[in-house]
FIDO-396604 format. One record per atom (N, C-alpha, C): x, y, z; atom name. Coordinates in Angstrom, 1 decimal, decimal comma. Layout:
FIDO-396604
(rec (X Y Z) 'CA')
...
END
This chain:
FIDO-396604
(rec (4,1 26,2 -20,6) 'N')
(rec (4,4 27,2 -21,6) 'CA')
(rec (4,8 28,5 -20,8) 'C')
(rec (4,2 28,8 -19,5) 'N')
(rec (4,3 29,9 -18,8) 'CA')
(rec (6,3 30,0 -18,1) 'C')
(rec (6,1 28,8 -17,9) 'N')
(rec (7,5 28,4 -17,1) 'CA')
(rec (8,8 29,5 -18,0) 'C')
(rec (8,3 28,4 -19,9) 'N')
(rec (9,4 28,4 -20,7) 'CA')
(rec (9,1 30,1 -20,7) 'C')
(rec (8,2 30,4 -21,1) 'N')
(rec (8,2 32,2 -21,6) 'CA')
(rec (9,0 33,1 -20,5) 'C')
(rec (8,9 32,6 -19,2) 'N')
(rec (9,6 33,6 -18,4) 'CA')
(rec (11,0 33,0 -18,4) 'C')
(rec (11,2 31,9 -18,8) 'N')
(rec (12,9 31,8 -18,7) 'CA')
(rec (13,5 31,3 -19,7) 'C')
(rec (13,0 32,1 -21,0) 'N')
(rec (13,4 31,8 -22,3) 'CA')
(rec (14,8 31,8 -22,3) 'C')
(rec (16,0 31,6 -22,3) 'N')
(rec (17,6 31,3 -22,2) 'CA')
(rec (17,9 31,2 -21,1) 'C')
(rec (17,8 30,5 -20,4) 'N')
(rec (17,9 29,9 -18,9) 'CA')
(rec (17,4 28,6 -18,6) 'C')
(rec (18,4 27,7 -19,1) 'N')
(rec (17,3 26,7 -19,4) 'CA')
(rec (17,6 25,7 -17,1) 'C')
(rec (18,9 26,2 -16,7) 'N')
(rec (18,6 25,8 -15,4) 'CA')
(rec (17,2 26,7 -14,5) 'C')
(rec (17,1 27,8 -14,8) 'N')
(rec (16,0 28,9 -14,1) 'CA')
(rec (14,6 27,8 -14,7) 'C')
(rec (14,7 27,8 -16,2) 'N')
(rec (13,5 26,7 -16,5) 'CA')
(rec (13,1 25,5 -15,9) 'C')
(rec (14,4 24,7 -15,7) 'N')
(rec (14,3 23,2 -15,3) 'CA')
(rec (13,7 23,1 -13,8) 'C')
(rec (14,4 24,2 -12,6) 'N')
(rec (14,2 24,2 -11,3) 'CA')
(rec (12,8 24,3 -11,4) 'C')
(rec (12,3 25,5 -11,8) 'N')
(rec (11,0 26,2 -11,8) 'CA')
(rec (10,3 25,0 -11,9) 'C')
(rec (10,1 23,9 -13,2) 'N')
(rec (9,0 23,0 -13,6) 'CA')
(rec (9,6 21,8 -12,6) 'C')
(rec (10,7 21,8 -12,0) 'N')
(rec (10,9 20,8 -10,7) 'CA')
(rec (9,7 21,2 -9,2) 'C')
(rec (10,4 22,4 -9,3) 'N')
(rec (8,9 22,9 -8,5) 'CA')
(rec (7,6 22,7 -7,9) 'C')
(rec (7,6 22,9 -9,4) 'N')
(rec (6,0 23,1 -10,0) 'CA')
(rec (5,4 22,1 -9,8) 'C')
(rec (6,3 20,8 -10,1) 'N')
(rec (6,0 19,5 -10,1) 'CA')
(rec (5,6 19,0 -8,6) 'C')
(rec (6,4 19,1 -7,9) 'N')
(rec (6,8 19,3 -6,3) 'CA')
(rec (5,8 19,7 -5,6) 'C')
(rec (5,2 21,0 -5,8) 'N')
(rec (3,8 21,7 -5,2) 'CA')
(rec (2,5 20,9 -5,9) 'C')
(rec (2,6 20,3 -6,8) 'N')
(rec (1,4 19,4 -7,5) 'CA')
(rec (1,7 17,9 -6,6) 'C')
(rec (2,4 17,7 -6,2) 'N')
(rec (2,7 16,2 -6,2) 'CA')
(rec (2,1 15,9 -4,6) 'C')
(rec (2,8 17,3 -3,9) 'N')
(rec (2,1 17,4 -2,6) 'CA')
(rec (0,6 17,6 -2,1) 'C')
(rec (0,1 18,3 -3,0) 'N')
(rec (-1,6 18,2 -3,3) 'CA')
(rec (-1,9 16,9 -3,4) 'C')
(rec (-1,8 16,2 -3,9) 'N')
(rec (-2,4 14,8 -4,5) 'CA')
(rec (-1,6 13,7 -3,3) 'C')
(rec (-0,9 14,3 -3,0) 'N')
(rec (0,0 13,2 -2,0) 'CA')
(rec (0,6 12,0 -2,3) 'C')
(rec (1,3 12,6 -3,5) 'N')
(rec (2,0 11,6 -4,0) 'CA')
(rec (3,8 11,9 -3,8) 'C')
(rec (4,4 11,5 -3,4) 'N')
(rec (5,6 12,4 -2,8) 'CA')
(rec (6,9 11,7 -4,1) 'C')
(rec (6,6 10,5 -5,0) 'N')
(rec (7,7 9,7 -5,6) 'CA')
(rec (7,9 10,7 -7,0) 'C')
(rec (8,7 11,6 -6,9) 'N')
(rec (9,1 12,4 -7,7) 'CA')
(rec (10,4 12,1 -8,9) 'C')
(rec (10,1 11,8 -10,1) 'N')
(rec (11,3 11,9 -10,6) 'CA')
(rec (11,1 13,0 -12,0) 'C')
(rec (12,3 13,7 -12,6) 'N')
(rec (12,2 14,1 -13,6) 'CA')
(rec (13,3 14,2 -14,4) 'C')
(rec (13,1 14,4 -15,5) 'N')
(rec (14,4 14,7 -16,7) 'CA')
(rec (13,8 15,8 -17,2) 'C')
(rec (14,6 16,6 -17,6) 'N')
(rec (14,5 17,7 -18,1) 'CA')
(rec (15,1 18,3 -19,4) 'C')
(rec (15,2 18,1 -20,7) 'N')
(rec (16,4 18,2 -21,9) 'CA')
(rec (15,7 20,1 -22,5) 'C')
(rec (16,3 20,2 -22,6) 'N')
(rec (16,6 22,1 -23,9) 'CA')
(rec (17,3 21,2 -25,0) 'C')
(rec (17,4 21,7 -26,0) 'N')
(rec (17,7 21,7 -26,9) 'CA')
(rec (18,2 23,6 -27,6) 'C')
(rec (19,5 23,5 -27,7) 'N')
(rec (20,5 24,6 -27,7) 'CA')
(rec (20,0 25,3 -29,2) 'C')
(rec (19,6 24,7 -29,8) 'N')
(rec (19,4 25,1 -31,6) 'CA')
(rec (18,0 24,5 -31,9) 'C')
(rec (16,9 25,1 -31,8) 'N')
(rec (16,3 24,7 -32,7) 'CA')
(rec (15,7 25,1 -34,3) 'C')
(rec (15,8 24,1 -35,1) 'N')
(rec (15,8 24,6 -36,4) 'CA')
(rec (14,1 25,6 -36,7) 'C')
(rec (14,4 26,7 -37,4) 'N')
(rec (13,3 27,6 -37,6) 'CA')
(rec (13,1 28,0 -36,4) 'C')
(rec (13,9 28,2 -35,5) 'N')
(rec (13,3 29,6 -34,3) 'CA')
(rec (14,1 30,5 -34,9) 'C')
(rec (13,2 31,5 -34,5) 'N')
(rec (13,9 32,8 -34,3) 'CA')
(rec (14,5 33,4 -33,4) 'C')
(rec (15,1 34,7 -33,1) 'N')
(rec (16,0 35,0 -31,9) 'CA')
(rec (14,8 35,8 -31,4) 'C')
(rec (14,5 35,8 -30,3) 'N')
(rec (13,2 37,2 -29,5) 'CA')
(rec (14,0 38,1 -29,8) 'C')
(rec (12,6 39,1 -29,6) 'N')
(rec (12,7 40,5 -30,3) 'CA')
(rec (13,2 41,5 -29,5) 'C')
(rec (13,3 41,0 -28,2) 'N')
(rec (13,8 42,2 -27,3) 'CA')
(rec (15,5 41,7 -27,3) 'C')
(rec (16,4 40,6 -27,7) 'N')
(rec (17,2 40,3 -28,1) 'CA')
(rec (18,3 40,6 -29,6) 'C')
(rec (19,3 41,6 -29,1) 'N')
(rec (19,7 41,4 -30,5) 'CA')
(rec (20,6 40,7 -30,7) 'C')
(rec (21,1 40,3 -32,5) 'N')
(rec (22,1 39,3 -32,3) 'CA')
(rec (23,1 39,8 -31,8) 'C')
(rec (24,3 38,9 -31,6) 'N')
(rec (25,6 39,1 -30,8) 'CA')
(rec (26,6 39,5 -32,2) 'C')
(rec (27,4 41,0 -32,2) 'N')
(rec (28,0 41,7 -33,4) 'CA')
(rec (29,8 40,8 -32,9) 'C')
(rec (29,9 39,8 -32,1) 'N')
(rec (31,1 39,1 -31,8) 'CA')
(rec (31,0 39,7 -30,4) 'C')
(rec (31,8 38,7 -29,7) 'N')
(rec (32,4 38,7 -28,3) 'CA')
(rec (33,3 40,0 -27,8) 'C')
(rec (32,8 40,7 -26,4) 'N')
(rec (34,0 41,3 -26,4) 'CA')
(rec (35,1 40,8 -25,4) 'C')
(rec (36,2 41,4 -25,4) 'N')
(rec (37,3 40,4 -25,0) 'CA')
(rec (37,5 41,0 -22,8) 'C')
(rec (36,5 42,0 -22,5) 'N')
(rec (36,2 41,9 -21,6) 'CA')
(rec (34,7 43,1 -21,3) 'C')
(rec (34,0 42,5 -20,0) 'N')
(rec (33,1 43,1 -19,7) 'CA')
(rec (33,0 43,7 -18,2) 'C')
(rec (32,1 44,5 -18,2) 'N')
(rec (31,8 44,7 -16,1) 'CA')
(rec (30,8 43,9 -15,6) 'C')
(rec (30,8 43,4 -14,7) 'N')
(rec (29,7 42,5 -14,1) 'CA')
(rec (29,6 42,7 -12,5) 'C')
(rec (28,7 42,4 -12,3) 'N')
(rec (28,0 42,4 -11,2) 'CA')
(rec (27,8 41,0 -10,7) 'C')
(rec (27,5 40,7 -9,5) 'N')
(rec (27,3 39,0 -9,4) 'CA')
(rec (26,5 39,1 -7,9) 'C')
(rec (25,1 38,1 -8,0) 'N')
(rec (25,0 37,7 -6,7) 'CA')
(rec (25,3 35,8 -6,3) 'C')
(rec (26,4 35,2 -5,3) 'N')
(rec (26,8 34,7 -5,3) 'CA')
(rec (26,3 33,6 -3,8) 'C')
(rec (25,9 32,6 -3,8) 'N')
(rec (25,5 31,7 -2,9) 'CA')
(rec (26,2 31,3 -2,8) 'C')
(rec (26,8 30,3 -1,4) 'N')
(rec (27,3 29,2 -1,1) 'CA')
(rec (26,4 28,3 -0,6) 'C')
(rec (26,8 26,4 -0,9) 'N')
(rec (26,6 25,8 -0,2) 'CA')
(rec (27,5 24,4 0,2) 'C')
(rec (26,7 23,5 0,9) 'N')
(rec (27,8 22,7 1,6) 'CA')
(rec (29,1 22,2 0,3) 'C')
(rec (28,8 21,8 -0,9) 'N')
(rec (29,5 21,0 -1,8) 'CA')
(rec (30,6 22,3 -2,2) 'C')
(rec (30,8 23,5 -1,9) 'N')
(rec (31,6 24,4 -2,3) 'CA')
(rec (33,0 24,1 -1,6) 'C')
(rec (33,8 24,9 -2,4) 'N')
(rec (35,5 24,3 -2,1) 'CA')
(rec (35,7 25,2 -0,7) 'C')
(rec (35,3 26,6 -0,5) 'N')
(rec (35,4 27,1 1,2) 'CA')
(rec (33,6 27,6 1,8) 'C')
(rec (33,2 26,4 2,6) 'N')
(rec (31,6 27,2 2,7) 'CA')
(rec (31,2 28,0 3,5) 'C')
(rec (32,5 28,8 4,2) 'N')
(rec (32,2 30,1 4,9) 'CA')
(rec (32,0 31,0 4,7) 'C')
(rec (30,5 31,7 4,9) 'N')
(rec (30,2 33,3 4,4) 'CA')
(rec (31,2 34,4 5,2) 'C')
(rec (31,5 34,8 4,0) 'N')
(rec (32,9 35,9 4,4) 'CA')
(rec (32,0 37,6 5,2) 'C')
(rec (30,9 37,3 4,6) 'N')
(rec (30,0 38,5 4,9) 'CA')
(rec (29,7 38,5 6,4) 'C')
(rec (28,8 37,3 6,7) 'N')
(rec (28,5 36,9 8,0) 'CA')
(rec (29,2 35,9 8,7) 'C')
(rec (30,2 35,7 8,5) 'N')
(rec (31,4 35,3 9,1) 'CA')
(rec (30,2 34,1 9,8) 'C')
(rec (30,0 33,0 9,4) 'N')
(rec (29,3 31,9 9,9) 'CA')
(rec (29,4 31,0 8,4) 'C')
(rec (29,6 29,9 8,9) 'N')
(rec (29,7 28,3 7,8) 'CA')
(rec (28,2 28,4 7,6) 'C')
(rec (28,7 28,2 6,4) 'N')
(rec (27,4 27,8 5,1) 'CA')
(rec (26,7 26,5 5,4) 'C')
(rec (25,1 26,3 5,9) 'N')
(rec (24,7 24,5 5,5) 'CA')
(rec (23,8 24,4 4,6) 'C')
(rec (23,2 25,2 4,0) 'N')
(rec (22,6 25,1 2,8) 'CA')
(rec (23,0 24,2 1,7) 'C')
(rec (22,1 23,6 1,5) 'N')
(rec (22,4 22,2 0,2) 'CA')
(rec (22,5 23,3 -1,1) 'C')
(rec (23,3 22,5 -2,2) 'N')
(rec (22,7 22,9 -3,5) 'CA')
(rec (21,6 23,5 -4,4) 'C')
(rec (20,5 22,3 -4,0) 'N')
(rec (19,2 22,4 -4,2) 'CA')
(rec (18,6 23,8 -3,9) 'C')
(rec (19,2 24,2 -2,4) 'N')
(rec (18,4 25,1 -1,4) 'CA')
(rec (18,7 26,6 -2,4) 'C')
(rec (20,4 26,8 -2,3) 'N')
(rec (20,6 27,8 -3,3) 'CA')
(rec (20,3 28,1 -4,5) 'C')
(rec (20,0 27,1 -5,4) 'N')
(rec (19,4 27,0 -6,4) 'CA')
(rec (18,1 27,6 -6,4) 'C')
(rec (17,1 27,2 -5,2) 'N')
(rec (15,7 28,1 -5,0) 'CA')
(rec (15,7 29,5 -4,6) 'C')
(rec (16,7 29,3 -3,4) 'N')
(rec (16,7 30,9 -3,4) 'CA')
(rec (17,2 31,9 -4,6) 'C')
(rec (17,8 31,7 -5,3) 'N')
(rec (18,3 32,2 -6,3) 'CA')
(rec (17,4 32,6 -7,9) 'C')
(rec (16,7 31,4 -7,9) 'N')
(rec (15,6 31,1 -9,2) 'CA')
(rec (15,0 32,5 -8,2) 'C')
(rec (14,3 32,2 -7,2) 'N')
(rec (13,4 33,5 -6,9) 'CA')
(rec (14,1 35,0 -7,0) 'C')
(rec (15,4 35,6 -6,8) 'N')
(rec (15,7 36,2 -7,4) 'CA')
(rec (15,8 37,2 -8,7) 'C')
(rec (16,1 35,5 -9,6) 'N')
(rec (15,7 35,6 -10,8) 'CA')
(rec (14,8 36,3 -11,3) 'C')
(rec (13,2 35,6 -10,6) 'N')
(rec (11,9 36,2 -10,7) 'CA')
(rec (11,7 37,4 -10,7) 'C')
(rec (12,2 37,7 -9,5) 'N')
(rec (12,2 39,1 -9,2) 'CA')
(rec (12,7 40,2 -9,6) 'C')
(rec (13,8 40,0 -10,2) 'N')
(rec (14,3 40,6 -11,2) 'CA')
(rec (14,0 40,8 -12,9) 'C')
(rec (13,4 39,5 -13,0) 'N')
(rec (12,5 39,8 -14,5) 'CA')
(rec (11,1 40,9 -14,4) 'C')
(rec (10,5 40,7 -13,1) 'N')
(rec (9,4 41,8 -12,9) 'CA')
(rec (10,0 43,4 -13,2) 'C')
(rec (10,9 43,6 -12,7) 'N')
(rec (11,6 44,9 -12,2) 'CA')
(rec (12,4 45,6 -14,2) 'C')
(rec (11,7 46,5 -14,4) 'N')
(rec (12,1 46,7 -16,3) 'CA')
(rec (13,4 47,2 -16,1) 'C')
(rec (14,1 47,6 -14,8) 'N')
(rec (15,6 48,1 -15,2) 'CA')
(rec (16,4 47,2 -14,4) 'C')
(rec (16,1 46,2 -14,0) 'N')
(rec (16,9 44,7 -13,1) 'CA')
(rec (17,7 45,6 -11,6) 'C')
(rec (18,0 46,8 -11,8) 'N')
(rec (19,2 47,2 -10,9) 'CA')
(rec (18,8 47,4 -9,7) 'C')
(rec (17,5 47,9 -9,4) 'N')
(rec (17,3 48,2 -8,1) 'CA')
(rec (16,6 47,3 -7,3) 'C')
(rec (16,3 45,9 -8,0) 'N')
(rec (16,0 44,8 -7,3) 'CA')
(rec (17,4 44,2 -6,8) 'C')
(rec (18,1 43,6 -8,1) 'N')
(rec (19,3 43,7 -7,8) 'CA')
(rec (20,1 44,0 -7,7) 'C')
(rec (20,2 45,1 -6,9) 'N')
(rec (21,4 45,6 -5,9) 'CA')
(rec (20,4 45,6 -4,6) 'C')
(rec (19,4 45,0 -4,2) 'N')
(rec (18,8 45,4 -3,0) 'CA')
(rec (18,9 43,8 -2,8) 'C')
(rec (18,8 42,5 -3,7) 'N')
(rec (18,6 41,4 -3,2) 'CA')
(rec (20,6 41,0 -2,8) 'C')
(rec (21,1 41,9 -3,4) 'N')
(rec (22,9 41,3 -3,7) 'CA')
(rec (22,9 41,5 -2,2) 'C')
(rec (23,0 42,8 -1,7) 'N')
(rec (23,2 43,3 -0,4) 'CA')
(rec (22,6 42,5 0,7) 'C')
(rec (21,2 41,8 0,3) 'N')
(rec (20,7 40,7 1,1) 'CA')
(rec (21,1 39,7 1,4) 'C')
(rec (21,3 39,0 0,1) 'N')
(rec (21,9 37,3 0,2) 'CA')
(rec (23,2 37,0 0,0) 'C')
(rec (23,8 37,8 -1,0) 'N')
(rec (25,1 37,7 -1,5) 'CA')
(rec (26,2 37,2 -0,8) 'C')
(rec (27,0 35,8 -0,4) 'N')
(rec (28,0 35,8 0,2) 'CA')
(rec (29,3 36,1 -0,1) 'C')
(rec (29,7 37,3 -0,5) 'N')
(rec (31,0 37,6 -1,6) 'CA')
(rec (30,9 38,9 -1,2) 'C')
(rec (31,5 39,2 -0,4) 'N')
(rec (32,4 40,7 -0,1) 'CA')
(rec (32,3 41,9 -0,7) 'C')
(rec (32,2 41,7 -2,2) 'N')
(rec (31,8 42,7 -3,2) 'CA')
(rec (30,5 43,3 -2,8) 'C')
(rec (29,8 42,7 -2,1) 'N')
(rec (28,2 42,8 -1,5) 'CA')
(rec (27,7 43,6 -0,7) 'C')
(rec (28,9 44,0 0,0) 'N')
(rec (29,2 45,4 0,8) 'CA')
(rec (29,3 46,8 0,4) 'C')
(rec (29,3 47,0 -1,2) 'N')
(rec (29,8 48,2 -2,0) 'CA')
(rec (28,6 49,1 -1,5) 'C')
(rec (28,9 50,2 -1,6) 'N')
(rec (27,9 51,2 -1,9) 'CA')
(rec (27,6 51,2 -2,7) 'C')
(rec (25,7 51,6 -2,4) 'N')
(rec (25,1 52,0 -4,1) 'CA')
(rec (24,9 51,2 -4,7) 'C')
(rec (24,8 51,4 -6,3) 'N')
(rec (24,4 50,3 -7,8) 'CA')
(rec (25,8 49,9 -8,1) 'C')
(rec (27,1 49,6 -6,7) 'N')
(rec (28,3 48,9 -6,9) 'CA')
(rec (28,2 47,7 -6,1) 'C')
(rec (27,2 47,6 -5,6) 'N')
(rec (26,9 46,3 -4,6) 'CA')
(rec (27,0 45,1 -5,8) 'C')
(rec (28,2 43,9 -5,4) 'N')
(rec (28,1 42,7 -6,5) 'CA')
(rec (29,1 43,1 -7,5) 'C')
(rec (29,8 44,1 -7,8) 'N')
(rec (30,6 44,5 -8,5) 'CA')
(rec (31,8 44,4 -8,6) 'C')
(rec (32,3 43,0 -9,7) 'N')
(rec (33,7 42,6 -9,8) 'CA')
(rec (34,6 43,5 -10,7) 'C')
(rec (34,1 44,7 -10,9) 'N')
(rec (35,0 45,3 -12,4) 'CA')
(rec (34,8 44,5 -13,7) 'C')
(rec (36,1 45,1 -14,2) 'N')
(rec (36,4 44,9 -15,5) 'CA')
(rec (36,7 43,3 -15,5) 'C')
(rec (36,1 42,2 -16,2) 'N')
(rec (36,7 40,8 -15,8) 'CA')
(rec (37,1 40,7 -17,8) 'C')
(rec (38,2 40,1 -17,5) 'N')
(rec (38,8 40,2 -19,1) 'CA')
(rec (38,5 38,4 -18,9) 'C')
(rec (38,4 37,9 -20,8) 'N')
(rec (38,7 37,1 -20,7) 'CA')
(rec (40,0 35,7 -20,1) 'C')
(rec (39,4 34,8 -19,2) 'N')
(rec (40,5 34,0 -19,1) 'CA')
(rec (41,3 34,2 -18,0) 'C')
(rec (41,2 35,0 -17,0) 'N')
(rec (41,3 36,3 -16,2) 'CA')
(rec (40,6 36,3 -14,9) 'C')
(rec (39,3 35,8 -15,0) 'N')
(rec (38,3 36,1 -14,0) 'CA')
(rec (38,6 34,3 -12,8) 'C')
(rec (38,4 35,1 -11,4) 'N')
(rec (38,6 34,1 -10,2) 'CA')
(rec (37,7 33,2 -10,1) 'C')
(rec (36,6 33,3 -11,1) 'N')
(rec (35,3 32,0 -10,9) 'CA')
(rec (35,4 31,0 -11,7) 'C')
(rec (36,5 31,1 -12,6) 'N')
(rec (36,3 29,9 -13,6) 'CA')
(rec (36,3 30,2 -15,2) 'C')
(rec (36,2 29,2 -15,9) 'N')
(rec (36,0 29,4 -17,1) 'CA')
(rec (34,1 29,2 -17,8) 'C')
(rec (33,3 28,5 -16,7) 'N')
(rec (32,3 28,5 -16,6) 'CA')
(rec (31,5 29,8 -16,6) 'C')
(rec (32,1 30,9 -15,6) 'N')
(rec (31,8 32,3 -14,7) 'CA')
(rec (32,3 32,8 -16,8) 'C')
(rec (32,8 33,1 -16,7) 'N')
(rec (33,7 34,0 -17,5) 'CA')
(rec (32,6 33,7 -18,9) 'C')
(rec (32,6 32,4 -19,4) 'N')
(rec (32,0 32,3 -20,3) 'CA')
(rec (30,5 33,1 -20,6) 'C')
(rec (30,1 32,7 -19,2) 'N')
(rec (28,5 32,9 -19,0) 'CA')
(rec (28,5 34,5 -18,7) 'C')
(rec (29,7 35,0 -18,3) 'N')
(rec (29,5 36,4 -18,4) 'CA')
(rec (29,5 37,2 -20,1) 'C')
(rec (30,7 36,8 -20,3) 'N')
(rec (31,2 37,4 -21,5) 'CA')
(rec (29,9 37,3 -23,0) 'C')
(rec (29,1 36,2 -22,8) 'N')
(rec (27,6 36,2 -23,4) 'CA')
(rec (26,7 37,3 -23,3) 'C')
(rec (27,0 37,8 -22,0) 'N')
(rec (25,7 38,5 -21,8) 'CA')
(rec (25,9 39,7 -22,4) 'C')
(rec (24,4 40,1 -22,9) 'N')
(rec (24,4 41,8 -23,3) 'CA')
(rec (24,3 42,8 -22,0) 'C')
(rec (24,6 44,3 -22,3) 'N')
(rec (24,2 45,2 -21,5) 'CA')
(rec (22,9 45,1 -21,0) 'C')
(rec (23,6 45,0 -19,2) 'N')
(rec (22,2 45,1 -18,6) 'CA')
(rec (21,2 43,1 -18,8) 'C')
(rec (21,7 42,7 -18,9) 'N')
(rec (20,9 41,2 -18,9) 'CA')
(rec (21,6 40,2 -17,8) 'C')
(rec (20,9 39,6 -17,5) 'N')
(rec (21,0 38,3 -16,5) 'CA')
(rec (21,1 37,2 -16,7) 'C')
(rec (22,6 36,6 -16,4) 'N')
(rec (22,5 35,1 -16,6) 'CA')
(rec (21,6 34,3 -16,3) 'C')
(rec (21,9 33,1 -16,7) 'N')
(rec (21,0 31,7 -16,0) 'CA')
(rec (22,1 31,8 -14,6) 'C')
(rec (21,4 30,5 -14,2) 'N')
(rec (22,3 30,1 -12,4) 'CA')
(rec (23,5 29,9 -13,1) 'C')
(rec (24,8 30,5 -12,4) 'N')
(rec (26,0 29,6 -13,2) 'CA')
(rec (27,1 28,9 -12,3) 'C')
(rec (27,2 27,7 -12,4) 'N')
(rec (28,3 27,2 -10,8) 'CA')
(rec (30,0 27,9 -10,9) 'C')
(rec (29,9 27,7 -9,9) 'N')
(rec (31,8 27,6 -9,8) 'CA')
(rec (31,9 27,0 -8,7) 'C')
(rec (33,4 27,2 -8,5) 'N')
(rec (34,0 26,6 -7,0) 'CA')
(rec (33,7 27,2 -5,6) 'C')
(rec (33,0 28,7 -6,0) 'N')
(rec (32,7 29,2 -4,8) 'CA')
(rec (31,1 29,0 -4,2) 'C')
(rec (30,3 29,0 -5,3) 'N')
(rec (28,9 28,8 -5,2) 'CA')
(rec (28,3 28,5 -6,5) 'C')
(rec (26,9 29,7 -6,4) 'N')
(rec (26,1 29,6 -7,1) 'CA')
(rec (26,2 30,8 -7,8) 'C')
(rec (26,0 31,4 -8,5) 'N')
(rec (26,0 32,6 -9,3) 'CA')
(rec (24,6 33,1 -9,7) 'C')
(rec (23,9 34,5 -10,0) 'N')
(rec (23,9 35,2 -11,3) 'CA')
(rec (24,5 36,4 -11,1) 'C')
(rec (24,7 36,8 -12,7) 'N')
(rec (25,5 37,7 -13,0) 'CA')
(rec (24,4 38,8 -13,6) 'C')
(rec (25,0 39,7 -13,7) 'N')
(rec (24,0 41,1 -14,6) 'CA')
(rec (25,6 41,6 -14,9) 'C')
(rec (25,4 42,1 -16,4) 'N')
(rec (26,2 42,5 -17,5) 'CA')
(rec (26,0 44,0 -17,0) 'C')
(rec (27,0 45,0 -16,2) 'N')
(rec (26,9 46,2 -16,6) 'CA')
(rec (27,1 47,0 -17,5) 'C')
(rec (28,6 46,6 -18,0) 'N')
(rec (28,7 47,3 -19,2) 'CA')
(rec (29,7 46,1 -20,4) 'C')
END
């Protein structure tokens, strides 16, 4: 229950987490044969929307975002542009470092000063160099428009001011995003 409460619309930030969880229990007991399935369900009937959530008054047809961006081996170029050295980081690996991110940034009540201190850290995406609370900062991305995809775009264009995606893939890596404006 603790998993779901902290990563209520994030159901990849959910799924890794109880992979985890599972992972660090399994090793205690020394049982190492891990398998899991993991389903969300997108609608359930009689929930409500949380209350720190308001509904969505329609889509806007572009936003500002911010992104911190991972690569690993399965990406279409896996050279960090930042530290000019090839990526070997698995999927998986990115995926972890990233969920902790996440974490970190749910503790933090204004997300910005963790994330812009973790973007500048890990971030392999050039934007990562900005000064300031512009560290991760792609502009204005309009719909249909944006270099990460229609995956990126979508998962941006959802988000409210100031909120954080779940993980989201593209061809370059791994994503999250934070909605600036």
């Amino acid at each position: 229950a603790t998993v779901f409460g902290r990563n209520l619309g994030r159901p990849r930030m959910a799924s890794g987490a109880l992979v985890d969880a599972a992972v660090q229990w399994l090793v205690q007991v020394g049982d190492l044969n891990l398998g899991s399935v993991v389903l969300f369900f997108d609608k359930v009937k009689g929930a409500e929307m949380p209350l720190n959530k308001k509904p969505k008054q329609g889509q806007s047809s572009q936003v500002r975002v911010r992104h911190i961006l991972l690569k690993h081996r399965e990406c279409k170029n896996t050279v960090d542009k930042v530290r000019n050295k090839q990526v070997k980081r698995t999927r998986g690996e990115a995926e972890r470092l990233l969920r902790a991110v996440l974490e970190q940034c749910a503790s933090d009540p204004t997300k910005k000063t963790t994330f812009t201190q973790r973007c500048k850290e890990i971030s392999e995406c050039q934007t990562s160099l900005s000064a300031g609370d512009l560290a991760g900062d792609l502009g204005w991305l309009k719909l249909g428009k944006g270099k990460f995809g229609p995956a990126f775009d979508a998962a941006a264009l959802a988000l409210q001011v100031g909120q954080l995606s779940d993980l989201v893939d593209s061809d370059q890596g791994i994503h999250i995003i934070l909605r600036s404006a």
